[in-house]
N, C-alpha and C positions, 0 to 999 in steps of 0.2 A: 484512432480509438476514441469512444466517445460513451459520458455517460450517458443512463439510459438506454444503449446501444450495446454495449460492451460490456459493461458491468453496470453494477447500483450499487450504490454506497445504502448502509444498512445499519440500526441501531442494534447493540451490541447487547444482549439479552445480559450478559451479567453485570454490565459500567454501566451505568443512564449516563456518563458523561464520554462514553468510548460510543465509536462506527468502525464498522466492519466491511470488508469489501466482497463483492457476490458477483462473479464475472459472469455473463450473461451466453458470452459466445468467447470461441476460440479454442486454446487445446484445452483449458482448465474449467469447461463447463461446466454450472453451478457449486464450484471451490469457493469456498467463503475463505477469505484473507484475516488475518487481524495484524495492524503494522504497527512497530514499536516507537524507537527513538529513531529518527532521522537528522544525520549527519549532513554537512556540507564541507567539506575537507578544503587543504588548501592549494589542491589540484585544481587547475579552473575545470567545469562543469563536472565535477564530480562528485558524488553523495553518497551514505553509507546507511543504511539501514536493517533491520530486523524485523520478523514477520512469523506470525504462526498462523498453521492452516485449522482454523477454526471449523472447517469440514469441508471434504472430498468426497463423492463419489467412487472415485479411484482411490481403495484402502492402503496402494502401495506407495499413494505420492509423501512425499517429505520434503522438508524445507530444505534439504541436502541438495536436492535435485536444480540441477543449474540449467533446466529450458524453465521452470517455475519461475527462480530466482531473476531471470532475464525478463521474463513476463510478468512479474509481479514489480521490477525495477519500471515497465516501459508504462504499467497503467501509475504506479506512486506518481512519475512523470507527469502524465498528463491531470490526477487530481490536483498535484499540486500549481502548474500553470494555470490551471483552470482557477482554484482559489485566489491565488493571487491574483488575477485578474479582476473579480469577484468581492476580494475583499474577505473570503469564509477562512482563509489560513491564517493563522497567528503564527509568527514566528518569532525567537527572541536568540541574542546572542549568549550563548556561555562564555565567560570566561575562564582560563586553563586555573584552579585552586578552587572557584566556591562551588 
């Protein structure tokens, strides 16, 4: 999966400091994404995140929907490799109280 290809990342009509995701091809074509907090648990390679569908074609999809949630986990996947690679992701540690 690949930007450009797959999806586009896309500025977020009501944050100027939020991107939105706009998957290009696959089963969720032209669904806009918006992802929230992302976790990284203390499972090795496991992450947790939140996400609303900022618009669908398909009026009946929802975030409930777990082929979405799978496919929406596999592209966060690859932007954020991609960033880190890159240098465009900012990540910072929380600690558990502040």
């Amino acid at each position: 999966m690949k930007e450009s290809v797959h999806y586009e990342i896309i500025p977020d009509r009501d944050d100027e400091q939020a991107w939105n995701v706009r998957m290009l091809k696959g089963p969720f074509t032209e669904t806009v994404l918006k992802y929230g907090v992302i976790k990284f648990n203390e499972i090795p390679k496991n992450m947790s995140f939140n996400f609303k569908i900022v618009y669908s074609p398909d009026t009946e999809l929802t975030v409930e929907d777990t082929r979405l949630q799978d496919f929406a986990g596999e592209v966060l996947e690859k932007i954020m490799e991609q960033g880190m690679k890159d240098g465009s992701v900012i990540n910072k540690e929380i600690t558990h109280g502040n």
